[in-house]
C-alpha positions as CSV (number, residue, x, y, z in Angstrom):
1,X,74.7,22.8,157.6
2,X,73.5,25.1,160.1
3,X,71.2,22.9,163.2
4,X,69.7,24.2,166.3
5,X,69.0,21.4,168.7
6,X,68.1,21.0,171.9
7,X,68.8,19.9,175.5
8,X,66.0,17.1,175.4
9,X,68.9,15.7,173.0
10,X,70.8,14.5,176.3
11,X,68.1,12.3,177.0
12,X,67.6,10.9,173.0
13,X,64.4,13.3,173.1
14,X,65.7,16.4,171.1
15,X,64.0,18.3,168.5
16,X,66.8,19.4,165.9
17,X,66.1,22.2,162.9
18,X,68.3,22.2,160.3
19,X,69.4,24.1,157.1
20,X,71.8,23.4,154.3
21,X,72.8,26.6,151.9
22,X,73.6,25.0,148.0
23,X,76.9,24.2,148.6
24,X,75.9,21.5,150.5
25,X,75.8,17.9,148.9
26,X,72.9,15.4,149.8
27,X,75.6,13.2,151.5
28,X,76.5,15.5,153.8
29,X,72.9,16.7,154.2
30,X,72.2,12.7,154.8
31,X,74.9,12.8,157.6
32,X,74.1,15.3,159.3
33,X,70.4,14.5,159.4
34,X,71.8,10.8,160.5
35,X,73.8,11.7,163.3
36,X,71.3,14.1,164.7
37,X,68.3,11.5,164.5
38,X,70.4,9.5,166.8
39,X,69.4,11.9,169.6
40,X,65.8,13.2,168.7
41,X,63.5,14.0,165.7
42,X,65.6,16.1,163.2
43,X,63.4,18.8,160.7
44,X,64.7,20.3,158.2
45,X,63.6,24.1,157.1
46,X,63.9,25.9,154.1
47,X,65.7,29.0,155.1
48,X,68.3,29.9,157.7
49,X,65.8,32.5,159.2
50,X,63.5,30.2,160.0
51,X,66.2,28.6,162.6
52,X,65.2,32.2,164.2
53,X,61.9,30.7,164.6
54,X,62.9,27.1,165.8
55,X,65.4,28.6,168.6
56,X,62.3,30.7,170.0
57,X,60.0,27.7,170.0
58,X,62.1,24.4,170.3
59,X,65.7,25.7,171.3
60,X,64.3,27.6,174.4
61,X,61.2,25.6,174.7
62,X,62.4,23.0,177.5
63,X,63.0,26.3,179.9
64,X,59.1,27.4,179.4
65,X,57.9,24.1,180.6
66,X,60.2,24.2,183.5
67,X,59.0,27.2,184.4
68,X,55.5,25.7,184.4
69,X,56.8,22.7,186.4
70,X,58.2,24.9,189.2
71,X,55.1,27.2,189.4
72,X,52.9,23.8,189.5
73,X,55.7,22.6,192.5
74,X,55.3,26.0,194.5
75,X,51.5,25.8,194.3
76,X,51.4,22.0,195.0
77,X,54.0,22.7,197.9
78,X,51.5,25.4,199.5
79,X,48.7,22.6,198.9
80,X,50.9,20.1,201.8
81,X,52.4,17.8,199.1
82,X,56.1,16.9,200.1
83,X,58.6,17.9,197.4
84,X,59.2,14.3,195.8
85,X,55.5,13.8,196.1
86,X,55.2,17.1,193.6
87,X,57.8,16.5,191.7
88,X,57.1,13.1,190.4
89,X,53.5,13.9,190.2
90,X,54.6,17.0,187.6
91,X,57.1,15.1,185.9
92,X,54.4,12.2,185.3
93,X,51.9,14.6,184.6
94,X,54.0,16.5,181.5
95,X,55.1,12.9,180.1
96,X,51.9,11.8,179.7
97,X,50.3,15.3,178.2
98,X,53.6,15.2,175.8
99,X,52.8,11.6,174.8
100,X,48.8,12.4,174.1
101,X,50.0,14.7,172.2
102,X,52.7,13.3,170.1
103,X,50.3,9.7,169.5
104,X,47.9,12.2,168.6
105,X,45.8,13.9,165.5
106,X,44.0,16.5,167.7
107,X,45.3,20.0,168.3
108,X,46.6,21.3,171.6
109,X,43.0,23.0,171.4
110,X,40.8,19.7,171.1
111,X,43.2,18.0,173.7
112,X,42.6,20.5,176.1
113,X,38.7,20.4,175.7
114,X,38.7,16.8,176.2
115,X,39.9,17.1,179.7
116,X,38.3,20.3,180.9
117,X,35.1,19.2,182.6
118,X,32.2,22.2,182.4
119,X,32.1,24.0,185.8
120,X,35.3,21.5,186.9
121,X,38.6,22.4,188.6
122,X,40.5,22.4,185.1
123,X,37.9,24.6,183.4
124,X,38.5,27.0,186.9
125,X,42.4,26.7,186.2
126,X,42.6,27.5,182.8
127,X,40.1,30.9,183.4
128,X,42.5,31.9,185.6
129,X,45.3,31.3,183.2
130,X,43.5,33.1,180.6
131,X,42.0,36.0,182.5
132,X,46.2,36.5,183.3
133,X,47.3,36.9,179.8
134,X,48.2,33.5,179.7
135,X,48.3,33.2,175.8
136,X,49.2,36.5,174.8
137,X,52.4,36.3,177.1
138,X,53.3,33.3,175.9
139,X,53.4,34.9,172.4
140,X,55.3,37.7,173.8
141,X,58.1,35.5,175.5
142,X,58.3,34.1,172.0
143,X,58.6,36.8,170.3
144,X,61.0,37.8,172.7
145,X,63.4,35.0,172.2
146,X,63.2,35.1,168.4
147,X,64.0,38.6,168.1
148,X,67.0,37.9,170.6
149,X,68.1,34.8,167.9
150,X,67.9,37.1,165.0
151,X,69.9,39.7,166.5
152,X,72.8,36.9,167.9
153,X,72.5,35.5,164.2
154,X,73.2,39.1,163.1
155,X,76.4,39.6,165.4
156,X,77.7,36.4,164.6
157,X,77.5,37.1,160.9
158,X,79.4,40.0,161.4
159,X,82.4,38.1,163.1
């Protein structure tokens, strides 16, 4: 069984891929699946490549949102807020978008929409994320990461 997991696992909050070639039984597949539900959601995929995939998206994933977080802390630093005043507001903030989300049926689209007001400050935010490249930068980073996985899964083939 091959499983990439991630750092949300230290707080029981992970999101683990995993893959099992044939020579693994369904009691081993049942264990590993066990021990890694212990610490997060576990998913299996069909195909080792795909763990190319998950390490782009999942496996690097809690570093992109950190890097939101810190912009959003700069910006609400220039803005007078104190530090833990930013901080807790951010943190608060990205647990309860994450939780919308996860109790929800809507797409990242619809939830968005519901909460950007025509002519208000999010709809004036998310322009200026937009008119940056926001989303095709995101895809790019990515793409970036997943290429990177396949060539490590490559190299470590090779050893």
């Amino acid at each position: 069984v091959r499983c990439m997991p991630n750092t949300p696992a230290l707080v029981l909050t992970g999101a683990t891929a995993l893959h099992a070639n044939a020579k693994v039984t369904g009691a081993q597949k049942d264990l590993a699946e066990n021990i890694l539900r212990a610490v997060g959601l576990a998913l299996w995929v069909d195909t080792e490549s795909e763990l190319d995939a998950v390490t782009a998206l999942s496996g690097s994933g809690p570093a992109y949102f950190f890097l939101l977080m810190e912009a959003m802390e700069k910006a609400a630093l220039d803005f007078g807020l104190t530090e833990v005043q930013a901080r807790l507001l951010i943190q608060q903030t990205a647990l309860g978008a994450a939780k919308i989300a996860l109790e929800s049926n809507e797409s990242p689209a619809q939830l968005r929409q519901r909460v950007t007001s025509p002519g208000g400050t999010t709809e004036a935010a998310l322009a200026c994320f937009q008119q940056g490249g926001f989303t095709p930068l995101v895809v790019q980073a990515l793409q970036a990461a997943h290429d990177r996985s396949v060539t490590m899964s490559i190299e470590l083939g090779a050893l």
